[in-house]
C-alpha positions in Angstrom: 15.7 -20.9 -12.6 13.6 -21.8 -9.9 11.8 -18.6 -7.7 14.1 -18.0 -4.5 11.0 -17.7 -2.7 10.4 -21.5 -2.6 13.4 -22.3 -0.7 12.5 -19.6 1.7 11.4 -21.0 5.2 8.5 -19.3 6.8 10.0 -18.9 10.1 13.3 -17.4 8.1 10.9 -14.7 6.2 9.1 -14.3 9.6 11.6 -13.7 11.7 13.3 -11.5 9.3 10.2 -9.3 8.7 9.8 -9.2 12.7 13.2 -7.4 13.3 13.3 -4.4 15.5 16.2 -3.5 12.4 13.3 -4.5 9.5 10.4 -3.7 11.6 8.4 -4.4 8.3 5.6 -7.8 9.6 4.0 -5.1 11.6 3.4 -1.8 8.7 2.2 -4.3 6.1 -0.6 -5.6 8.6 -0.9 -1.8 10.3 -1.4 -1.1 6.8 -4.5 -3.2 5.8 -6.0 -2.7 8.9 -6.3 1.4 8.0 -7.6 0.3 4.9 -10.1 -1.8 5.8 -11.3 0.7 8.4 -11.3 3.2 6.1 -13.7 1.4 3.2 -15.0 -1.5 4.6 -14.8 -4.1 2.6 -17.0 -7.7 2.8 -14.2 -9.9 0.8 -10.7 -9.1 0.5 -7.5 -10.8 -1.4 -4.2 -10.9 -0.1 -1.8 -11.5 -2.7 1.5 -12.2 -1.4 -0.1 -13.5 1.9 2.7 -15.5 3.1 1.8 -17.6 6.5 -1.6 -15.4 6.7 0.3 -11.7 7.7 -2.6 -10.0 8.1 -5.2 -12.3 8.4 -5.9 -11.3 12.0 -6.8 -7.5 11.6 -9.4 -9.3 8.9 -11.3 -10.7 12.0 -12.7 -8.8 13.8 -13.0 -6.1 10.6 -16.3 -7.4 9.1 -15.1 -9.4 6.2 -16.9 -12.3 5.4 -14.6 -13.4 3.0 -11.1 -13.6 2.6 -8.6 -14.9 -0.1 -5.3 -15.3 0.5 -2.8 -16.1 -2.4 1.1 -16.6 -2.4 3.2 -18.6 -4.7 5.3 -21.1 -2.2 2.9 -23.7 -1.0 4.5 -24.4 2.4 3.6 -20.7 3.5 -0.1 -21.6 2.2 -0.5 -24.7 4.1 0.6 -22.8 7.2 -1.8 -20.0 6.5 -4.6 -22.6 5.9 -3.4 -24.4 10.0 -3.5 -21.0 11.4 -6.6 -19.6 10.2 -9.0 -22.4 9.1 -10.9 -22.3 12.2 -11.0 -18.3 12.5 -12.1 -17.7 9.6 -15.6 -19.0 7.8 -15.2 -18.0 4.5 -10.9 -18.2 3.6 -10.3 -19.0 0.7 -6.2 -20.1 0.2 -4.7 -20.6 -3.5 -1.2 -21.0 -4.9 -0.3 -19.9 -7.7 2.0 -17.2 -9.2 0.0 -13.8 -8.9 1.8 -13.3 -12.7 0.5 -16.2 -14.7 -3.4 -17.3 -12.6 -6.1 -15.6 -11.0 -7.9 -17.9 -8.5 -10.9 -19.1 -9.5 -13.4 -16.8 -7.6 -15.3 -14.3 -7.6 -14.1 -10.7 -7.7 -13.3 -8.6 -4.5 -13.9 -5.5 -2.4 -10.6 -5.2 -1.7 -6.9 -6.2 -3.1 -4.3 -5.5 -0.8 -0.6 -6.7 -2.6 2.0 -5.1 -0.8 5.8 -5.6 -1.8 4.8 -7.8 -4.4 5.6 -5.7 -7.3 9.3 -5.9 -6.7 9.2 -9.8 -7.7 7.1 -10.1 -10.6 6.4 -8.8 -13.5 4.1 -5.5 -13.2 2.0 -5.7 -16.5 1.4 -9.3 -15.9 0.0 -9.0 -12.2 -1.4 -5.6 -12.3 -3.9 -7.5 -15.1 -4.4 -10.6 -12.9 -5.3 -7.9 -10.2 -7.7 -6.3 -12.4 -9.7 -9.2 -13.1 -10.3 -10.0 -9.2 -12.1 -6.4 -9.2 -15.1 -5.4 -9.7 -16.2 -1.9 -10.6 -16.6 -1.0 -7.2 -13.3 -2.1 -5.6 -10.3 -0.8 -4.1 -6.7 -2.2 -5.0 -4.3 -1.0 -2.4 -0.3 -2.0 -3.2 2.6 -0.9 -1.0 5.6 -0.4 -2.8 9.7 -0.3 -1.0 11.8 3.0 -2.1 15.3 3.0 -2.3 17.4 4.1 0.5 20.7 5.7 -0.2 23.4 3.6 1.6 21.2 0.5 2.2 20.6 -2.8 0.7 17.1 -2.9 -1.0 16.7 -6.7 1.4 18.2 -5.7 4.9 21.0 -7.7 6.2 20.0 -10.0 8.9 20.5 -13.8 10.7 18.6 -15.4 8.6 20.4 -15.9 5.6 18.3 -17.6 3.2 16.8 -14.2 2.2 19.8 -13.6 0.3 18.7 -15.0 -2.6 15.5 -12.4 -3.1 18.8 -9.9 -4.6 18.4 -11.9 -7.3 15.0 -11.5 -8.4 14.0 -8.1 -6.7 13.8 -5.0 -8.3 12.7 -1.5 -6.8 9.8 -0.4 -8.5 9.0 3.6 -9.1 5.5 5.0 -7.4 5.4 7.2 -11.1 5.8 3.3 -13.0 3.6 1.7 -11.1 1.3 4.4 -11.6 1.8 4.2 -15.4 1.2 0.5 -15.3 -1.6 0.2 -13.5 -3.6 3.4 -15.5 -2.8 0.8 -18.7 -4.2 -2.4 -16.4 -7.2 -0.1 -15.6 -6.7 1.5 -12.7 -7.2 5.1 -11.7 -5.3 6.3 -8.4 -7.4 7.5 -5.2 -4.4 8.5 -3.0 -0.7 8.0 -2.4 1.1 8.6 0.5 4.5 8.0 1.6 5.5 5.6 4.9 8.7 6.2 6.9 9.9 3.5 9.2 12.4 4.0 12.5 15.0 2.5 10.4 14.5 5.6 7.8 13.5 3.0 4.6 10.4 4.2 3.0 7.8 3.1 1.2 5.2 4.2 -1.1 1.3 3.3 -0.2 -1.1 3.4 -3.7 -4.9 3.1 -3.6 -6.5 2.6 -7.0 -9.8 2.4 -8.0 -11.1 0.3 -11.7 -11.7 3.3 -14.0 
C-alpha cells in the first residue's frame, strides 16, 4: 500500500498546518529556532522537512550546514526552489527516514518532529543515531492525544484524510524506551500547549 503522504499536495499539508484551528507550521519552526539558540549548532538535519518548514530560522542562526530529508519528492524539489539560493551548504535527500540515512556526514543537531507517528520507531530512531555524533543533540516533538479530538484535525483540505490510516500516537514514556535502546539518553522534556488545547510532548536526547 502506497504511503498517503505521496499523494499529499504541499500547498494541502501547508495550508492545513497554517490554520488558525491547527496553528501547528508555526510551533514546529518556533520550536527549532529555541533549540538552535539554545545549543548552537553548525549542521543540522531536518527529517520530515516537508517544503523546507524551518529552513528560515536556520539562516540567520549560524549553521553552515543544513540537511533536509522527507520521503515525498515533490515537497523536496520545492524545498530545493525555495532555499537553493539562501542557503550555501543545504543538503536535500529523499528517502524514507525508516529504511536510508543520507549519505553524509553526521550532525550537530536532529530535529524530527511529528515524525514518529508515521514510521516505525526502532527503525528511525537507529537511522537517527547514525547521523549523530557523540556530541549531538536529537530533538523530536511528539502529538498527545486530546480527549474529544481527532488525532489529524478536520479541515478544507481533504487530502489529509488519508494520514488516519497510517498515524499512530506515540507515548513520550515509549519513545523514551526506544530511543535509550537506539542509544539515546534524554536531556529534557517538556510539554507544549497550543490555543486549540492539543499538546505535544518536546524530547531532547543526547548519544550516551
Amino acid at each position: 500500500m502506497s504511503n498517503p503522504w505521496l499523494s499529499i499536495p504541499l500547498a494541502d499539508y501547508e495550508g492545513h498546518m497554517a490554520l488558525p484551528d491547527v496553528g501547528q507550521a508555526d510551533m514546529l519552526s518556533g520550536e527549532l529556532e529555541t533549540l538552535l539558540a539554545e545549543y548552537s549548532p553548525k549542521s543540522v538535519a531536518i527529517a520530515g522537512c516537508a517544503g523546507g518548514n524551518g529552513f528560515d530560522k536556520v539562516i540567520n542562526a549560524g549553521v553552515t550546514r543544513l540537511i533536509g530529508i522527507d520521503i515525498n519528492p515533490e515537497y523536496v524539489a520545492d524545498a530545493r526552489a525555495r532555499y537553493t539560493d539562501q542557503i550555501a551548504q543545504l543538503e536535500l535527500y529523499t528517502l524514507d527516514i525508516q529504511t536510508a540515512i543520507p549519505d553524509s556526514e553526521p550532525v550537530d543537531l536532529v530535529y524530527a518532529a511529528l515524525l514518529f507517528e508515521y514510521v516505525n520507531i526502532d527503525d528511525g530512531l537507529k537511522n537517527i543515531r547514525a547521523m549523530c555524533h557523540d556530541s549531538s543533540i536529537f530533538a523530536a516533538l511528539l502529538q498527545l492525544p486530546k480527549e474529544g479530538a481527532e488525532a489529524v484535525t478536520p479541515s478544507p483540505y481533504s487530502s489529509l484524510k488519508e494520514l488516519s490510516s497510517l498515524m499512530r500516537l506515540v507515548s513520550p514514556q515509549e519513545l523514551d524506551d526506544q530511543a535509550v535502546q537506539a542509544g539515546f539518553s534524554c536531556r529534557s522534556q517538556r510539554i507544549i500547549t497550543l490555543k486549540s488545547g492539543k499538546r505535544f510532548s518536546l524530547h531532547v536526547y543526547e548519544p550516551g
